[in-house]
C-alpha positions in Angstrom: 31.2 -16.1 -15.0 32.1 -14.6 -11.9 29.9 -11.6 -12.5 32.7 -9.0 -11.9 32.9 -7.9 -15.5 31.8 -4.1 -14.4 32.2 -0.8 -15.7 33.3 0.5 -12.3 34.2 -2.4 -10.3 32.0 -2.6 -7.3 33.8 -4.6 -4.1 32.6 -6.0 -1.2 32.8 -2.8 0.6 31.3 -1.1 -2.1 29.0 -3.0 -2.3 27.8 -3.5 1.5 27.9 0.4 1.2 25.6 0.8 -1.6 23.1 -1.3 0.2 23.0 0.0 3.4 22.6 3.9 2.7 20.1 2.3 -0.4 18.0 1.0 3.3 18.2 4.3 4.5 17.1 5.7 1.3 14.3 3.1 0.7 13.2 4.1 4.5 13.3 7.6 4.0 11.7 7.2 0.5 8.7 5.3 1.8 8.2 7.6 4.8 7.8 10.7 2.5 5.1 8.1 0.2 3.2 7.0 3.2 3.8 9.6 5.9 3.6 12.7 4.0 0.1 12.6 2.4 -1.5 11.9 6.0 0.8 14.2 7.3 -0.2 17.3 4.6 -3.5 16.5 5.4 -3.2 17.2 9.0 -1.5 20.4 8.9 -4.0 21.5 6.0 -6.9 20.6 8.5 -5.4 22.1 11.6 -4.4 25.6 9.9 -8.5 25.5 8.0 -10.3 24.5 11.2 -8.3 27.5 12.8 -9.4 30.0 10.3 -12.8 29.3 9.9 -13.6 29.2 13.6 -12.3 32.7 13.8 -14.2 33.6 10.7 -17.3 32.0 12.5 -16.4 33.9 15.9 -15.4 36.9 14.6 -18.7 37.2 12.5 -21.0 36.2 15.4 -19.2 38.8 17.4 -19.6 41.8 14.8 -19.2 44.5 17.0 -15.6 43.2 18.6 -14.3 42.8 15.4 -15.1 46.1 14.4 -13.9 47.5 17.2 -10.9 45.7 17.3 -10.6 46.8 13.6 -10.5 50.3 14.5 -8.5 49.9 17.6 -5.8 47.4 17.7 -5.2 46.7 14.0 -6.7 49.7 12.1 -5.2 49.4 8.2 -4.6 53.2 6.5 -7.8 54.3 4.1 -9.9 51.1 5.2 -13.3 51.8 6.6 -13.0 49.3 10.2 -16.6 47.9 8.9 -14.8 47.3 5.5 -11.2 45.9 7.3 -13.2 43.2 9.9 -15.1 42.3 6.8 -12.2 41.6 4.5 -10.3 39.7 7.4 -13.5 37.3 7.7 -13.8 37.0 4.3 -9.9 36.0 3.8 -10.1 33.6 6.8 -13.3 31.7 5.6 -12.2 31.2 2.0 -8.8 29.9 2.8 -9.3 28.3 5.8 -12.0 26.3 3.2 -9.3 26.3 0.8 -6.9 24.5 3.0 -9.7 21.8 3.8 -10.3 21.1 0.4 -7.0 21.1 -1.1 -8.4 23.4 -3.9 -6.7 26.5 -5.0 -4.5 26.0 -1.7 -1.8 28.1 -2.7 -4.1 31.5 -2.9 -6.2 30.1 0.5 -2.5 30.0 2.4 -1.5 32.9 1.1 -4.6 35.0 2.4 -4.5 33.3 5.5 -0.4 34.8 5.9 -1.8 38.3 5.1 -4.3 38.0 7.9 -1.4 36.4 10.5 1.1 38.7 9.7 -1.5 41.7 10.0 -2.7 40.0 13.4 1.2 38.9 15.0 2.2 42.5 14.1 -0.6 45.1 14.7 -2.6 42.9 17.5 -1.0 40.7 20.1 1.7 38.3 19.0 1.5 35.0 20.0 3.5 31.9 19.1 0.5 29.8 17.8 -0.1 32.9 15.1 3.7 31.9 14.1 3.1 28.3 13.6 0.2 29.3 11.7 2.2 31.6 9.6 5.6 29.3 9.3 3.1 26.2 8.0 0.8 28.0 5.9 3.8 29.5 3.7 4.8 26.2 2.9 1.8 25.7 0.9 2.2 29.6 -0.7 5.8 27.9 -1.9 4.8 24.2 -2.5 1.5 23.5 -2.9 -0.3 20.9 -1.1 -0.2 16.9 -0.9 -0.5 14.4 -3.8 -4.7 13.5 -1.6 -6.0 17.3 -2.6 -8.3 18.5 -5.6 -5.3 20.6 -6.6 -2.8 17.7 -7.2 -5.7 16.3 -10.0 -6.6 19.1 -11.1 -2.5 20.0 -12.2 -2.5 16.6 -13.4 -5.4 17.9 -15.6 -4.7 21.1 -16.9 -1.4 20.0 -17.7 -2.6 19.0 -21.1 -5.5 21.3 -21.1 -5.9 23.2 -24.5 -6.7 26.7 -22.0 -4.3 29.6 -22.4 -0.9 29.5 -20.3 -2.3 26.5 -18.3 0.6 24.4 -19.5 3.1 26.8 -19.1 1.9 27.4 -15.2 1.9 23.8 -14.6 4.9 23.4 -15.6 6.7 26.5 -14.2 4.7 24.9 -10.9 6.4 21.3 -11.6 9.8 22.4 -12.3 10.0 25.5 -9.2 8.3 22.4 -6.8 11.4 21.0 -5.7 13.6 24.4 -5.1 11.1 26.1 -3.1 10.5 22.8 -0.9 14.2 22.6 -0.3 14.2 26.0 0.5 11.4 26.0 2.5 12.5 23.2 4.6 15.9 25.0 5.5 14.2 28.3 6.2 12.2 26.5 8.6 14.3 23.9 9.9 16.7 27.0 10.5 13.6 29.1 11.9 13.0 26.4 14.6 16.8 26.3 15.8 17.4 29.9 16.4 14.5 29.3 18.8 15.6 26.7 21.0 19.1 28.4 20.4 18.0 31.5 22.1 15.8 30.1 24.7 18.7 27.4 26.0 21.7 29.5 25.8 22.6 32.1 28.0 25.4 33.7 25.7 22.8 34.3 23.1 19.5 35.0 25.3 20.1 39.0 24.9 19.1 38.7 21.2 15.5 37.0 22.3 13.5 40.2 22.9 15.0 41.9 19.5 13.3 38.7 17.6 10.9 37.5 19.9 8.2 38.9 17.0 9.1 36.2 14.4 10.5 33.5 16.9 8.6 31.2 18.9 10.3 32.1 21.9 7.6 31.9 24.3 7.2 28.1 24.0 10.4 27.0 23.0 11.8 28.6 26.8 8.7 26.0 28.1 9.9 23.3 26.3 13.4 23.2 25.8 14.8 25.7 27.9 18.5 24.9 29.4 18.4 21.4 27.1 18.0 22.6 23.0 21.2 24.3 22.5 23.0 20.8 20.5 19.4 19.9 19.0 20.0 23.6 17.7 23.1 23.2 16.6 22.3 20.3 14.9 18.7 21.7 13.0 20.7 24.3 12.3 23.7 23.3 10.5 21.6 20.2 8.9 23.1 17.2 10.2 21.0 14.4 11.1 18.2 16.4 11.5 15.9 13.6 11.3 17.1 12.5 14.4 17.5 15.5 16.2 13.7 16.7 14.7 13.1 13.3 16.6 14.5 13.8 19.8 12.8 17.5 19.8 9.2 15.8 19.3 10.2 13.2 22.4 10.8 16.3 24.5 7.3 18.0 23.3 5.2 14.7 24.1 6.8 14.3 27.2 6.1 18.0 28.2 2.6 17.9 26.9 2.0 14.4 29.1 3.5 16.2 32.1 2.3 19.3 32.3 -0.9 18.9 29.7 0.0 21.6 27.8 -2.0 22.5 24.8 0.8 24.0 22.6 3.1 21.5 21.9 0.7 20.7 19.1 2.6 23.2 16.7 6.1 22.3 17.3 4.6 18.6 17.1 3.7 19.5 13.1 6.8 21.5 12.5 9.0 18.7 13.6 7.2 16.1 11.9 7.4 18.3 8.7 11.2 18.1 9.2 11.0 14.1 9.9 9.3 13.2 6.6 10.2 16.0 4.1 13.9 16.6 5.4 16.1 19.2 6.0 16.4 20.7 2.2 19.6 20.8 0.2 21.0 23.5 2.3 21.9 21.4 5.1 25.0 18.8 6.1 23.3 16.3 5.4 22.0 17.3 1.9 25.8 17.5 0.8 26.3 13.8 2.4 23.5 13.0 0.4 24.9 14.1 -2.6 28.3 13.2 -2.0 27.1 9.7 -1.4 25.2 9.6 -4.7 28.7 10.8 -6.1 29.8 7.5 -5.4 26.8 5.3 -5.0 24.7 6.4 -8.5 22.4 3.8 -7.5 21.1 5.6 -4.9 20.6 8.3 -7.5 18.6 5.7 -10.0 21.2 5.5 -11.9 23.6 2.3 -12.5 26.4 1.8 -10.9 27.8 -0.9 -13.5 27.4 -2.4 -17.0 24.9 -5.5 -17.7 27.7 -6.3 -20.3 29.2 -9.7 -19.0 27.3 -10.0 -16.2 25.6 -13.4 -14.5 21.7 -13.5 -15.8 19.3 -14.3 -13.9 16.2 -15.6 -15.2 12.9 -15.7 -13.1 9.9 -17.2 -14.2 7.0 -15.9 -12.4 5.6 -12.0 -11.6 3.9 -13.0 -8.5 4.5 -12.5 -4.6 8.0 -14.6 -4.9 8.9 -13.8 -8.4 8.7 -9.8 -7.4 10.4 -10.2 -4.2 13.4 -11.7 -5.5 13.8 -9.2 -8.6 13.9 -6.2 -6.3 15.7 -8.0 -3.8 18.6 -8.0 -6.6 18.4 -4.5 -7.4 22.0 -3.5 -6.0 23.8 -6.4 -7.5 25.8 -6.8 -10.2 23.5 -9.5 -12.3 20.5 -9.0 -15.1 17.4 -10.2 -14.5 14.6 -11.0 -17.1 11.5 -11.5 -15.1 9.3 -13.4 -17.5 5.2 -13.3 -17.1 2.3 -14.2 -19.3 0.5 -11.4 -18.1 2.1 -7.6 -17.9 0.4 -7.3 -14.6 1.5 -8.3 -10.7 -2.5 -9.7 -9.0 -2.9 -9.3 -5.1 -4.9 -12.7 -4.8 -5.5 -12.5 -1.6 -8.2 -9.6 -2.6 -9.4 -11.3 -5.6 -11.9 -12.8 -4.8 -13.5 -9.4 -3.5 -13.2 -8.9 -7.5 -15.2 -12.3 -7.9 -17.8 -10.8 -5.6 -18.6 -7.4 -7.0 -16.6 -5.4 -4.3 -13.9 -4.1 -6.2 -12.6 -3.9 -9.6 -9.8 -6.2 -11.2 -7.5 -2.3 -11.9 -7.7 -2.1 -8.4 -5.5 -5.4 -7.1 -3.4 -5.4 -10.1 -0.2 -3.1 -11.1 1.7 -3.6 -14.4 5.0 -5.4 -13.8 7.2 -2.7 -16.0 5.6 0.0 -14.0 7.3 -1.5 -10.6 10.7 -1.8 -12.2 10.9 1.5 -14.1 13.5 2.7 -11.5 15.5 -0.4 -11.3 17.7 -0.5 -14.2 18.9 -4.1 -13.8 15.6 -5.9 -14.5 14.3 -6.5 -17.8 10.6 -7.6 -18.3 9.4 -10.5 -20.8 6.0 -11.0 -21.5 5.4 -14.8 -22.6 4.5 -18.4 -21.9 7.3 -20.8 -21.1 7.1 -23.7 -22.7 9.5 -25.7 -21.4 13.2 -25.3 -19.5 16.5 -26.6 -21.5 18.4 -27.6 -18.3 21.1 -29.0 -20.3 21.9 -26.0 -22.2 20.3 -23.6 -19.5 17.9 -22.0 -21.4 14.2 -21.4 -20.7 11.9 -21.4 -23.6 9.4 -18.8 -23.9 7.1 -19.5 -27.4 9.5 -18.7 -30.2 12.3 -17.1 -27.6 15.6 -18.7 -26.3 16.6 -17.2 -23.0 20.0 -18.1 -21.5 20.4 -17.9 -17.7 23.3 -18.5 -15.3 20.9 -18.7 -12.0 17.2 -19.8 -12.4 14.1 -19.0 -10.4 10.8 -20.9 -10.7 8.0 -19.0 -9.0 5.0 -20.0 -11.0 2.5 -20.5 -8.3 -0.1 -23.1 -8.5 -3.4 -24.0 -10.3 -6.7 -25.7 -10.1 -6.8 -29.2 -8.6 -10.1 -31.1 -8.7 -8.4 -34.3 -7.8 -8.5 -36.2 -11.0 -11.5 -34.8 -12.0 -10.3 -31.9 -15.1 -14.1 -32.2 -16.4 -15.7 -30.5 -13.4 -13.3 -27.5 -13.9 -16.2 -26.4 -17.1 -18.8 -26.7 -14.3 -17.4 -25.2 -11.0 -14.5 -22.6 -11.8 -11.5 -21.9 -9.4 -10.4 -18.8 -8.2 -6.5 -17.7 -9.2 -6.6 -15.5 -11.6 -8.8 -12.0 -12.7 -10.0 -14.1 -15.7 -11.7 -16.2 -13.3 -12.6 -13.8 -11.4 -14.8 -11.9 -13.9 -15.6 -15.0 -14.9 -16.9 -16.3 -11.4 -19.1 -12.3 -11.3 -20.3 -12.9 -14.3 -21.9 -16.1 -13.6 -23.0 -15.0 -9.9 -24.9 -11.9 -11.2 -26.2 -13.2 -14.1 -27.5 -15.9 -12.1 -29.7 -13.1 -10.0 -30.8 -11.5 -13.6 -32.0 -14.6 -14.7 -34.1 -15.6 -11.5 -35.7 -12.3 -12.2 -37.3 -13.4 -15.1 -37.2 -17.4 -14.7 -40.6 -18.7 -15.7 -41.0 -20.9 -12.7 -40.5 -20.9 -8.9 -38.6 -24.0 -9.4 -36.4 -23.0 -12.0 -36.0 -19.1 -9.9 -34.5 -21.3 -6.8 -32.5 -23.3 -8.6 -30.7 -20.2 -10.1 -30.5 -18.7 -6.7 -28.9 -21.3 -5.1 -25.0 -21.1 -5.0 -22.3 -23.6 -4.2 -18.8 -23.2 -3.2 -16.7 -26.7 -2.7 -13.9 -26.1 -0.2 -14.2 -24.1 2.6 -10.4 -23.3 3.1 -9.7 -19.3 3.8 -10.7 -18.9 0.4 -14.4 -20.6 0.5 -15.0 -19.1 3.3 -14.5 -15.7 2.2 -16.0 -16.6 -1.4 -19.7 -17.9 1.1 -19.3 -14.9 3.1 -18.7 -12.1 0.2 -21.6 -13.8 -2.3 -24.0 -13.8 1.3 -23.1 -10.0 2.0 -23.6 -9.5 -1.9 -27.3 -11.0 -1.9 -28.9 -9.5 1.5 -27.3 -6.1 1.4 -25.7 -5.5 -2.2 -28.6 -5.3 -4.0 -31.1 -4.3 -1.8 -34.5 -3.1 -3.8 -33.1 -3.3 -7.4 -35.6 -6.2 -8.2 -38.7 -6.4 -8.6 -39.7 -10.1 -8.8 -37.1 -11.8 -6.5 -35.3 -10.9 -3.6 -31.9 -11.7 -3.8 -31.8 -11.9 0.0 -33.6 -15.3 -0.3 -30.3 -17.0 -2.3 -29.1 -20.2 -0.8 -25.3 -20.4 -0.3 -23.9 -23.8 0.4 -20.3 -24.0 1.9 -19.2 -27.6 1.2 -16.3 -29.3 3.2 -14.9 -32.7 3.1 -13.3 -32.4 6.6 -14.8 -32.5 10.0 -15.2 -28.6 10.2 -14.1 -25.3 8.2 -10.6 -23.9 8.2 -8.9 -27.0 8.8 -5.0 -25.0 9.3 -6.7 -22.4 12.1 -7.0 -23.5 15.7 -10.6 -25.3 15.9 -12.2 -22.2 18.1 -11.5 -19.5 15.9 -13.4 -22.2 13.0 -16.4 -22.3 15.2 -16.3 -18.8 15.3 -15.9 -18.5 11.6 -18.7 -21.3 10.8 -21.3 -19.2 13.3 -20.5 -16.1 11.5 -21.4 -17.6 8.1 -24.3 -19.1 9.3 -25.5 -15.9 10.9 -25.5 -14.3 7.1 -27.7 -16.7 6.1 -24.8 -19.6 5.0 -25.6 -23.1 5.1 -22.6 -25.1 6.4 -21.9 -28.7 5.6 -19.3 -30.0 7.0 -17.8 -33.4 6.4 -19.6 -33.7 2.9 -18.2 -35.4 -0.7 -18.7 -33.9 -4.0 -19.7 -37.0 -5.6 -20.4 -35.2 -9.2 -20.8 -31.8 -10.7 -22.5 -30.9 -13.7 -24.2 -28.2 -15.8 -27.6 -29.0 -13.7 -25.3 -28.7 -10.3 -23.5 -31.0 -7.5 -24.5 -34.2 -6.0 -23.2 -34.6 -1.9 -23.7 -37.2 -0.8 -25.8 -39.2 -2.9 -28.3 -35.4 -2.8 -28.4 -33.8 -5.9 -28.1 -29.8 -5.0 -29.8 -27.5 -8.6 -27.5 -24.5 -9.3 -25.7 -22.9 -12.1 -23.1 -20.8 -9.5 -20.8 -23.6 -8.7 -17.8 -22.2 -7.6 -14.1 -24.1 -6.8 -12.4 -23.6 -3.6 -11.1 -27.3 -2.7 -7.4 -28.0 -3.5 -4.7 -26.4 -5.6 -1.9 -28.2 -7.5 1.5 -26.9 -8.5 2.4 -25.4 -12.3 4.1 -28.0 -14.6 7.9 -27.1 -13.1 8.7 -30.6 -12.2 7.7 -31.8 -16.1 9.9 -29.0 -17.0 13.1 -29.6 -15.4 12.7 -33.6 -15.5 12.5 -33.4 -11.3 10.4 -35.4 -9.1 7.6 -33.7 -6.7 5.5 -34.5 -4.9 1.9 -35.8 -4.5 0.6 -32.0 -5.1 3.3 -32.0 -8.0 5.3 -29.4 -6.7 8.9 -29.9 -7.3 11.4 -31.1 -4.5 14.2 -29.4 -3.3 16.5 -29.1 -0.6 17.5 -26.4 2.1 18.2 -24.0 -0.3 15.2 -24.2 -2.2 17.5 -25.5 -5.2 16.1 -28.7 -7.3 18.5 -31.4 -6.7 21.6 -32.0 -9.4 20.5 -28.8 -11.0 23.0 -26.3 -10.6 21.5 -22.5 -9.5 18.2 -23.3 -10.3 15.6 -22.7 -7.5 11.8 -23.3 -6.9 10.1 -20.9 -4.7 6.4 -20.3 -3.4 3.6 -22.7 -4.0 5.5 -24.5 -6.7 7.7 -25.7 -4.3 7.6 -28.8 -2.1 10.1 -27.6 1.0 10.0 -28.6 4.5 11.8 -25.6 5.9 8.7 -25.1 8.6 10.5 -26.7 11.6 10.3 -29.9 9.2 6.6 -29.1 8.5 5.6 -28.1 4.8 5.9 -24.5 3.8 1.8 -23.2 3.2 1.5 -21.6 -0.1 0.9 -18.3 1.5 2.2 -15.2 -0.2 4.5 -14.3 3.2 5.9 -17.7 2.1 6.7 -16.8 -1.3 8.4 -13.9 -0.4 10.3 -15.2 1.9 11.6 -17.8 -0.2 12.1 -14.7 -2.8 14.7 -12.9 -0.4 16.4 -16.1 0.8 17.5 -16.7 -3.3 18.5 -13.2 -3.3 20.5 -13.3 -1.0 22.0 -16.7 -2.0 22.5 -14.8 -5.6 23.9 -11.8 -4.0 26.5 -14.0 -2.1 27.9 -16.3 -4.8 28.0 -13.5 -7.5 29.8 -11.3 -4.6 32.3 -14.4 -3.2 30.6 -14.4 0.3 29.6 -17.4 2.2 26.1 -18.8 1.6 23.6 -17.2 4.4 22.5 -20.8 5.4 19.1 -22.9 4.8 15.7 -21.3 4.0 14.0 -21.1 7.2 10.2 -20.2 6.4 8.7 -18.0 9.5 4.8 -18.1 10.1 3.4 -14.7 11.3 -0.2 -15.7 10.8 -2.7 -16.3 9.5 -6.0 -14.3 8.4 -9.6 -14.6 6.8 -12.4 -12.6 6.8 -16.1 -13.9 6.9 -18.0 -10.3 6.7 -18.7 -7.1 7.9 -17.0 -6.8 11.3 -16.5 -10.5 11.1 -13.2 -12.0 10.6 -10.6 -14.6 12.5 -6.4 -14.3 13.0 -4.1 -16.5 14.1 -0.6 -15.2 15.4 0.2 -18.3 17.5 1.3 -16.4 20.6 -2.6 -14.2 19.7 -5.5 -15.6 18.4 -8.2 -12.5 17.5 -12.1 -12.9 16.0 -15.0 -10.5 15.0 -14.5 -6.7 14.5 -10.7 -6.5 16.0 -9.8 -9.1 13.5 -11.5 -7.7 10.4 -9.8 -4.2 11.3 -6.7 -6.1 11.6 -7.2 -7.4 8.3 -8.2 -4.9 6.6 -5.2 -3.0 7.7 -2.5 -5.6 6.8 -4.2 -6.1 3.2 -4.7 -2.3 2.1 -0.2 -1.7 3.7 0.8 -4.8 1.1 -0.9 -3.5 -1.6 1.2 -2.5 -4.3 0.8 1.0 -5.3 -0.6 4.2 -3.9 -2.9 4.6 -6.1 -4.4 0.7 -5.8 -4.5 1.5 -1.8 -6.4 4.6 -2.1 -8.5 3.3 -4.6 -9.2 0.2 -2.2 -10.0 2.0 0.9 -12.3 4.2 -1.2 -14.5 1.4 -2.5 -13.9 -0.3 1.6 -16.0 2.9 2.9 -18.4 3.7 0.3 -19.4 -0.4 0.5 -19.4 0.6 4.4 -21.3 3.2 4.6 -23.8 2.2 1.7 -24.2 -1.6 2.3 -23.6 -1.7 -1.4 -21.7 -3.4 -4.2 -19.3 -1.3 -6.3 -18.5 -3.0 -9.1 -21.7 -4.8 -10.5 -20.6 -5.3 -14.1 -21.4 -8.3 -16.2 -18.9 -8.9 -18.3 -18.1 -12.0 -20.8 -15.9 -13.5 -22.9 -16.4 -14.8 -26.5 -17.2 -18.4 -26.1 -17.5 -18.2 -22.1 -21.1 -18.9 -21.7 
């Protein structure tokens, strides 16, 4: 199969096309998801704080604004008393509209009746321009997707009120044009500016329009250097660039000269960096002429799955993911096959275990992340078992055929030939065990609350965690943040404050794979939240009355699993040998020896492609490995050379202990306490999947903050799980 069986046949040149202006649109994409939020935000906050300060000011100075009322902007048939009042009135409501994001259209709109009345009946003034140029954007559009008014459309959109459907959706479907048209109007707004101020031949029109054009400013800033960064605003063509260069020449003015008004071409600019130039511009017909002849960039396909190589991935984690929309611009099918419908952010699950956020919140479903990528088709199942000989993988009752296979099924429990402590001491991998590990640490604290002994009250408030890799340390320091501050005064007979947490660890010291300073660090902070450390200590036994170390038997019922990890049952499927940790050999490719196009990724994989060291079963590992088959797929369905071994790069290396507590290892910087808990809790909310899952995130993050309390307190259980 050579994979060229296409409806339109896609070359290499085609190809290399269709994946370099789909980088520019994924850039540009993700820049309006990130950037414009934070961005409408800003501008909504500038243009409020603005008004209501001159609703504050213009009401503690009653008698100016009367008198300026009835002398330097007097309105026909308003009473001055009347026309200062309404103007105060109109700046305080919308400026408070523009804060809130609620009814934001109506707040901008009487905050342009008040700046057009004030640029053309008092003293004009480039700032009032600004004012008025950003605030009509939200009269045409609306505000950002973080405002009341974005729910609340969401809402009324199936509310049973009169007309509120049929405003919602005029609103939805008139969204688009008036932002393209906005954006040209003020991209073009912006150009005749710097046009007038830099160019002598047309510096005669500046006093006929030096009303409605921020002339003033732009002859500061630009003047005898804007005339091509005119020229190119306004025609359209790579405006993002030239709105670029225009915002280097601002901040290097302001930095210079400490000028206090480059603030508003600083927002303009940045309005035309992350929203665009509208469809009226060059670079709106290249857009659309390339989407002519690249419909993938337009969502749609650019070929037939008829005929085409399959590709089968087994797997919807870090790797698994990666690879499938690594392959969305070539010509193959994948079925990306999953027993659960939803791709988990481990490395925030055990915040889940721990009370501190809910399982909705690190999980997105699988079909939702590949609705726009028409190539991938999404199995929900449990493989069985892999038919190497006839290249099918068997998924329950299903026979699915594949031309190229991925393995990325991640790893499990190992309690090193000991299966009958896993009914004792759960592990920590997936959001059943998770719920599973809350359910037994808060129940633990309800049942000390009404033990009928001391004895049997300490027992139950002792917990132990057995590993103290990045995830037992993080497990000891979330359950010890959990007792002293989580619960504070919401018992009345113990005080969960007094819990024991045990961090037990075979080796010499905690965090074996981090430099031995930044361990030290990490065992002090633990033991400064109350931890007890205990280092170079076997796990002899665990049973349903607790652990024995060392020959001392340690009561609890919270036993949790953090010691070792083995791989998923790959190697029994494909026949293959593996390792001692059982994850399946293979060689520079990540391919399993004499198995044609089939590939083992991530933590089921046994690769030395660290500078000869073994790859860590890290997610930045998995992904990696992801890509690298991608591109191996891309290449052979394509006819290009192979793009060489899988080289696994290390960019660190992160866990957190508490609040403000944390250690990171970049090699070349090592980083603990509060820079490195910023750090990471920075890098974990940016590879997040979803909006939604990172807002959601940093909302319970700052509430837990500010409160010192637990968010998600829930006792849940299973039938059978006690």
């Amino acid at each position: 199969m050579n994979g060229r069986v296409l409806r339109r046949e896609v070359s290499p040149i085609q190809q290399r096309g269709a994946e370099f202006f789909a980088l520019i649109a994924d850039v540009i994409g993700f820049l309006g998801r990130t950037a414009w939020p934070v961005l409408d935000i800003v501008i909504r906050l500038w243009i409020g704080k603005q008004a209501i300060m001159s609703s504050v000011f213009l009401t503690h100075e009653w008698n100016t604004a009367v008198t300026l009322a009835a002398n330097e902007y007097p309105i026909h048939g308003l009473d001055p008393r009347t026309e200062a009042l309404l103007g105060i009135v109109l700046l305080l409501v919308g400026g408070t509209s523009l804060v809130l994001g609620l009814g934001t259209r109506l707040g901008a709109l009487a905050i342009v009746g008040v700046t057009v009345a004030t640029q053309v009946y008092y003293v004009p003034l480039d700032v009032t321009l600004f004012r008025l140029a950003l605030a009509l954007g939200y009269v045409l559009r609306g505000p950002g997707p973080i405002s009341f008014d974005h729910f609340l459309i969401q809402g009324l959109s199936r509310s049973p009120l009169p007309f509120a459907a049929s405003v919602t959706s005029f609103l939805s479907r008139t969204r688009a044009l008036f932002t393209a048209g906005y954006q040209s109007a003020l991209r073009i707004w912006l150009a005749l500016a710097l046009l007038l101020t830099s160019n002598a031949i047309f510096a005669a029109l500046g006093p006929a329009l030096s009303l409605w054009l921020p002339l003033r400013t732009a002859a500061v800033l630009f003047a005898g250097a804007g005339s091509l960064l005119a020229v190119a605003l306004g025609v359209g063509f790579a405006t993002r660039v030239a709105a670029a260069i225009a915002l280097s020449v601002t901040g290097y003015h302001e930095m210079m000269t400490a000028a206090d008004f480059s603030m508003f071409w600083t927002l303009s600019l940045l309005l035309l960096i992350v929203a665009g130039p509208g469809a009226l511009s060059l670079d709106g017909a290249m857009v659309t002429m390339l989407k002519r002849r690249f419909p993938q960039l337009d969502g749609k396909p650019a070929f037939s799955l008829t005929g085409l190589p399959r590709v089968v991935i087994i797997g919807a984690g870090f790797g698994g993911i990666a690879c499938s929309r690594a392959l969305r611009h070539t010509p193959v099918q994948v079925t990306l096959i999953d027993r659960h419908n939803y791709h988990l952010f481990q490395p925030l699950l055990y915040q889940v275990a721990t009370a501190a956020l809910s399982p909705g919140d690190i999980a997105v479903p699988i079909r939702s992340m590949f609705r726009d990528q028409f190539n991938v088709q999404v199995v929900l199942g449990t493989v069985s078992d892999i038919d190497a000989s006839q290249r099918q993988v068997i998924v329950e009752e299903l026979k699915i055929p594949y031309d190229y296979l991925v393995i990325a099924t991640g790893a499990t429990h190992s309690y090193f030939g000991k299966p009958e402590w896993s009914r004792y001491a759960p592990g920590l991998k997936r959001v059943e065990d998770a719920t599973g590990i809350r359910r037994r640490v808060l129940e633990a604290f309800e049942r000390a609350e009404i033990a009928p002994s001391e004895t049997e009250r300490q027992h139950l408030l002792n917990f132990v965690i057995v590993g103290a890799g990045p995830t037992g340390v993080e497990l000891a320091g979330a359950i010890a943040e959990l007792a002293r501050f989580g619960m504070g005064r919401d018992f009345r007979t113990i005080d969960p404050a007094l819990a024991n947490i045990l961090l037990v660890q075979a080796a010499p010291r905690i965090l074996p794979t981090f430099p031995e300073k930044l361990a030290k660090h990490a065992q002090q902070s633990l033991e400064r939240l109350g931890v007890k450390v205990l280092v170079g200590s076997r796990v002899e036994s665990i049973d349903d009355d607790g652990v024995i170390v060392n020959g001392e038997r340690i009561y609890s019922k919270s036993v949790l699993w953090a010691a070792g990890v083995a791989a998923s049952p790959a190697a029994k499927w494909l026949k293959a040998e593996a390792d001692a940790a059982g994850r399946v050999k293979v060689d520079r490719h990540l391919a399993v020896p004499n198995l044609p196009n089939v590939f083992v990724i991530g933590d089921a994989a046994g690769s030395d492609a660290w500078h000869g060291q073994p790859v860590p079963g890290l997610a930045p590992a998995a992904k990696q490995g992801g890509s690298h088959i991608a591109k191996l797929i891309t290449a052979r369905v394509l006819g290009r050379p192979d793009p060489g071994r899988f080289i696994y790069r290390h960019y660190g290396s992160l866990a957190t202990i508490g609040r403000k507590s944390a250690v990171a290892d970049f090699g070349w910087i090592r980083l603990a306490g509060a820079p490195a808990w910023w750090l990471w809790g920075l890098l974990h909310v940016a590879f997040l999947v979803g909006g939604r899952n990172r807002l959601s995130v940093l909302i319970n993050w700052v509430w837990s903050y500010v409160t010192f309390r637990a968010n998600t307190r829930l006792i849940t259980d299973v039938a059978g799980d006690r």
